[in-house]
C-alpha positions as CSV (number, residue, x, y, z in Angstrom):
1,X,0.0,0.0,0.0
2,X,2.6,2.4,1.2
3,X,4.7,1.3,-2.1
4,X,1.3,2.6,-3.9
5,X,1.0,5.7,-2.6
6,X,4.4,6.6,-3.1
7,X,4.1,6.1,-6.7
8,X,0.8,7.9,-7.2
9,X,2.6,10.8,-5.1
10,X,5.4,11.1,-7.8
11,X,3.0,10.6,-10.8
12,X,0.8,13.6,-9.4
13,X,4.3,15.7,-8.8
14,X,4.8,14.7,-12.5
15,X,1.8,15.9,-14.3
16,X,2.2,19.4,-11.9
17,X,5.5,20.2,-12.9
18,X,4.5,20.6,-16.4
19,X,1.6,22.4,-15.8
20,X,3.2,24.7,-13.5
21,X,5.6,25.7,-16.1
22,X,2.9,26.0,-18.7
23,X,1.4,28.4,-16.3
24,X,4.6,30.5,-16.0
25,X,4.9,31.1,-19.7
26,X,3.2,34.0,-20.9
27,X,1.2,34.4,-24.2
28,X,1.7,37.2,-26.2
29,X,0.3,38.7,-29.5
30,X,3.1,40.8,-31.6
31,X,2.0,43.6,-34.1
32,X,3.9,44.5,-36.8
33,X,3.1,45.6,-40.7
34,X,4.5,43.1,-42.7
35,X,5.3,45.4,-45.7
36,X,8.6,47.1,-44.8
37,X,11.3,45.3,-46.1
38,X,14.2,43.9,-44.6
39,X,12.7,44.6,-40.8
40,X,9.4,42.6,-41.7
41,X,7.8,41.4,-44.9
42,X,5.2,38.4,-45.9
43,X,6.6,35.9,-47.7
44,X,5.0,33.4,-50.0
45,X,3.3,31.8,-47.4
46,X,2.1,34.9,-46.4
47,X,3.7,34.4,-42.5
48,X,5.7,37.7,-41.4
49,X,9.8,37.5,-41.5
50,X,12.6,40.0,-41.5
51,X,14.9,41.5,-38.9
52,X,11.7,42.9,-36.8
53,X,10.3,39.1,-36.5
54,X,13.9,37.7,-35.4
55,X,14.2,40.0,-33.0
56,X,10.8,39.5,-31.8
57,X,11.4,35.5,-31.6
58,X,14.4,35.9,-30.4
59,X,12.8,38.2,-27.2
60,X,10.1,35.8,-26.6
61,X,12.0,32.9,-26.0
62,X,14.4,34.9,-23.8
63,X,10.9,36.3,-21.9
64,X,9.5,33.0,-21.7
65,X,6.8,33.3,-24.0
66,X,4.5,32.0,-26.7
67,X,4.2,34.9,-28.9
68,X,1.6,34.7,-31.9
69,X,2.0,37.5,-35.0
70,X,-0.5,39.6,-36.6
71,X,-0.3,41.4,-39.2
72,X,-1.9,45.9,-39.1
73,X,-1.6,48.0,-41.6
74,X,1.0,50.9,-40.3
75,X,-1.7,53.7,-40.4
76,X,-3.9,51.7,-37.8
77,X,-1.3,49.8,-35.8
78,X,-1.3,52.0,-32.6
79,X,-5.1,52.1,-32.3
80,X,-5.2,48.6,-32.6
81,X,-2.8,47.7,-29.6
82,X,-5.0,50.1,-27.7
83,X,-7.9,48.2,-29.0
84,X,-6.3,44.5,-27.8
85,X,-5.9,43.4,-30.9
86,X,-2.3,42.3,-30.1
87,X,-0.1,43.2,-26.9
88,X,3.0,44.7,-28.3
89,X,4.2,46.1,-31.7
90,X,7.6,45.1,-33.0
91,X,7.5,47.1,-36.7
92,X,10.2,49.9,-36.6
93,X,8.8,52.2,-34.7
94,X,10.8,55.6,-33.9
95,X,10.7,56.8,-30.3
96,X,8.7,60.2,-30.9
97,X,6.9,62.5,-27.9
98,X,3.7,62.0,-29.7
99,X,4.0,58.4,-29.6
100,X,5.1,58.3,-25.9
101,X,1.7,60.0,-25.0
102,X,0.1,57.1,-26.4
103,X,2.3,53.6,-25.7
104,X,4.8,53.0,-23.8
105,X,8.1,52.0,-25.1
106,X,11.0,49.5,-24.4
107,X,14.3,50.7,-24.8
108,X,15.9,50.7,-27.8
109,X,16.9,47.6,-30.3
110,X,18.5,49.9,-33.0
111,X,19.2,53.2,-34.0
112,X,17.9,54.4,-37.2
113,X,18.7,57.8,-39.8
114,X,16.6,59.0,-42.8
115,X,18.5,58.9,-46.1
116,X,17.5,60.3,-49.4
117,X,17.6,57.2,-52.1
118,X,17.5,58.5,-55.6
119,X,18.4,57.7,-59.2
120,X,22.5,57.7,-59.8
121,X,21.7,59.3,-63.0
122,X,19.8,61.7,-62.6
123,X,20.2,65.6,-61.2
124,X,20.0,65.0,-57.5
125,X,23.4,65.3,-55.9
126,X,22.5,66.6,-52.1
127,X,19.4,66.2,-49.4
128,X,19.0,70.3,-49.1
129,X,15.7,72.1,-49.2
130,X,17.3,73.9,-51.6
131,X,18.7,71.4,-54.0
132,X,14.8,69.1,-53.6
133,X,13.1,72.8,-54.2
134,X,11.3,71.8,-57.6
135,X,11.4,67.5,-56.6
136,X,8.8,65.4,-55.9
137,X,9.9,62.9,-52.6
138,X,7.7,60.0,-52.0
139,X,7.6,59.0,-47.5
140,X,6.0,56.4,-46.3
141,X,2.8,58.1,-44.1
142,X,2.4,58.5,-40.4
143,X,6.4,57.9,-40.0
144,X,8.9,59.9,-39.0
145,X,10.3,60.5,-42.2
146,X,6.7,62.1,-43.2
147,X,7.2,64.1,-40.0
148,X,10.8,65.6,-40.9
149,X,9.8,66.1,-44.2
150,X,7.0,68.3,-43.0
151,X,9.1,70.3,-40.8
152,X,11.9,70.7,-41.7
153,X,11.5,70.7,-45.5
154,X,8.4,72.7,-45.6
155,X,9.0,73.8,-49.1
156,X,10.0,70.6,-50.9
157,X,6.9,68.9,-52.5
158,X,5.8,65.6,-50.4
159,X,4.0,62.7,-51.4
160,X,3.0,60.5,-49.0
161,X,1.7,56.4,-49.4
162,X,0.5,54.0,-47.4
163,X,3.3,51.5,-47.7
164,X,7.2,52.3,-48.6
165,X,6.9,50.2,-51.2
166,X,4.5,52.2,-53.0
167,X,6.3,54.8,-52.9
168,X,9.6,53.0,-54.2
169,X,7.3,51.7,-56.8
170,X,6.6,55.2,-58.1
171,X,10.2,56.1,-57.9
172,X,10.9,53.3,-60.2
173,X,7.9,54.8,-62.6
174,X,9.6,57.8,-62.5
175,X,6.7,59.5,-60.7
176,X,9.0,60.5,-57.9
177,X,11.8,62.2,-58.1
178,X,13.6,60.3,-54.7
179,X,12.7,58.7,-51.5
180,X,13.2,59.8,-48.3
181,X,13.4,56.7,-45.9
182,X,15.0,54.5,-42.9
183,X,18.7,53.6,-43.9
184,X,18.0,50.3,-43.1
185,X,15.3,49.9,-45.7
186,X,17.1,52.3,-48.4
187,X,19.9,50.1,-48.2
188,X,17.9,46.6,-48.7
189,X,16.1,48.8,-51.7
190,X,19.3,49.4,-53.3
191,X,20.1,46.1,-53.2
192,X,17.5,45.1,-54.7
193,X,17.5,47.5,-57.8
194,X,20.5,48.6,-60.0
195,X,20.3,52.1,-60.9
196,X,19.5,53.8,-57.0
197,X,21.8,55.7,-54.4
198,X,21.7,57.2,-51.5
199,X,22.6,60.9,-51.4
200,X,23.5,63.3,-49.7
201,X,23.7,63.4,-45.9
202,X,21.9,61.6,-43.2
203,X,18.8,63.7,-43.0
204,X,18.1,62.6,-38.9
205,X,20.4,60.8,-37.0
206,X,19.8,58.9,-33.6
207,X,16.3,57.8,-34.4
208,X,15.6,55.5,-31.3
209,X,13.4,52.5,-32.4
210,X,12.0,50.6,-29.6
211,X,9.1,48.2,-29.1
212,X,5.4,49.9,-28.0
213,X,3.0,48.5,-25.1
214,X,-0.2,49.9,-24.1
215,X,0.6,52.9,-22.5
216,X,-0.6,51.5,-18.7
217,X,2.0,48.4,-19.5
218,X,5.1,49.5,-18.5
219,X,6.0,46.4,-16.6
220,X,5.7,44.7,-20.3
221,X,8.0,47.0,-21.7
222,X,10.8,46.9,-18.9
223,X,10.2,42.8,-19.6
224,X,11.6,43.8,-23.2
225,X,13.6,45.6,-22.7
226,X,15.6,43.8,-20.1
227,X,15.4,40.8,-23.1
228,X,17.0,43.0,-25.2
229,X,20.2,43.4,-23.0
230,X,19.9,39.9,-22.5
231,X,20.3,38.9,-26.5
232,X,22.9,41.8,-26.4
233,X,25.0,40.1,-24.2
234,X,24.7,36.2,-25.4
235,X,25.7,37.1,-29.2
236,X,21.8,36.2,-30.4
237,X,21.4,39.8,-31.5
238,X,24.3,40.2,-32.8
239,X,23.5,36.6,-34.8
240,X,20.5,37.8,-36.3
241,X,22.2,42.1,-36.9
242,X,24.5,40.2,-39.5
243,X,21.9,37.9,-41.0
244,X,20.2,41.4,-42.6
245,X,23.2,44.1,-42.2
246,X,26.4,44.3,-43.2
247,X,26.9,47.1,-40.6
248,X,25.7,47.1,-36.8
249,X,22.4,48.5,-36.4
250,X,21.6,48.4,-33.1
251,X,24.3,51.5,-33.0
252,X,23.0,53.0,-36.3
């Protein structure tokens, strides 16, 4: 009998165990766009990838947790974390006052500038107000490049699109006359089409880009953030920097 009860004993420690760790592992949604390319893009399968989506992974096994993706378009992203539709956003989003009355933000997983891409043949040899005076610059909308753009270049004509790829599309049409963009993505754009440069001088420099929570989820945010240094310091971050860059990002 007592031989009996011993091994029931251990088989109910056994099933607990696993539950209890089940219990301890958080579940999380992640937001991000899934049309900026390299930091996070849809592939044929339509399922998100990219630099963005590594990190992400890579943060959620350090954190303990089952994370799920979902794609938002970029116009409607921050509403719908304030809505619950997911619990963080991991899409390249630039530390900006406006921003920080609505989220709240990790700290930083890479430091980002605006460059001017444009054609290598054609007349565009600086990123002035004064040389872009009678151009047409495509920005991707609601982004900080839009944001520059409107004040600090006030004069040059802006187009704005819902997605940077419609505006590199137009570029390519010739209905722009250059893009003004994250490096990051100007430099995966480059690569992918002959005939591009970037030019000029960095535009903004030191553009924090972090990871948004809902604005009364700060304790989420310091859990990212303290996964951040944590992928800093075992070489995963550094794994996954030199997978998309040839240059460290997290420094800019």
């Amino acid at each position: 009998m007592l031989l009996r009860r011993t091994f029931l004993a251990l088989s109910v420690v056994a099933l607990t165990v696993p539950a209890a760790l089940a219990q301890d592992k958080m579940s999380l949604k992640i937001g991000s766009e899934g049309a900026y390319p390299p930091f996070n893009q849809l592939n044929s399968n339509n399922e998100l990838e990219g630099f963005d989506i590594d990190i992400a992974r890579a943060l959620c096994e350090e954190m303990n947790a089952e994370c799920e993706f979902v794609t938002q378009d970029w116009d409607g992203i921050i509403p719908a974390l304030q809505a619950g539709k997911f619990d963080a956003i991991v899409a390249s989003m630039s530390i900006t006052p406006e921003r920080q009355e609505q989220v709240s933000f990790s700290e930083p997983y890479y430091t980002n500038s605006l460059r001017l891409v444009a054609a290598s043949d054609g007349d565009i040899k600086d990123a002035t107000a004064e040389t872009l005076a009678d151009k047409t610059i495509g920005v991707q909308q609601g982004t900080v490049a839009e944001t520059f753009m409107t004040e600090e270049m006030g004069d040059v004509t802006m187009k704005p699109y819902p997605t940077q790829e419609e505006a590199y599309l137009d570029l390519k049409n010739g209905r722009l006359d250059g893009v003004v963009a994250d490096f990051g993505v100007q430099d995966e754009f480059i690569k992918q089409n002959e005939g591009y440069e970037v030019v000029g001088e960095p535009l903004l420099q030191d553009d924090q880009i972090a990871i948004a929570v809902r604005k009364d989820e700060q304790d989420l945010a310091d859990k990212f953030s303290a996964a951040i240094k944590a992928i800093r310091d075992n070489g995963t971050y550094q794994k996954i920097n030199e997978k998309y860059f040839g240059f460290d990002i997290y420094g800019g």
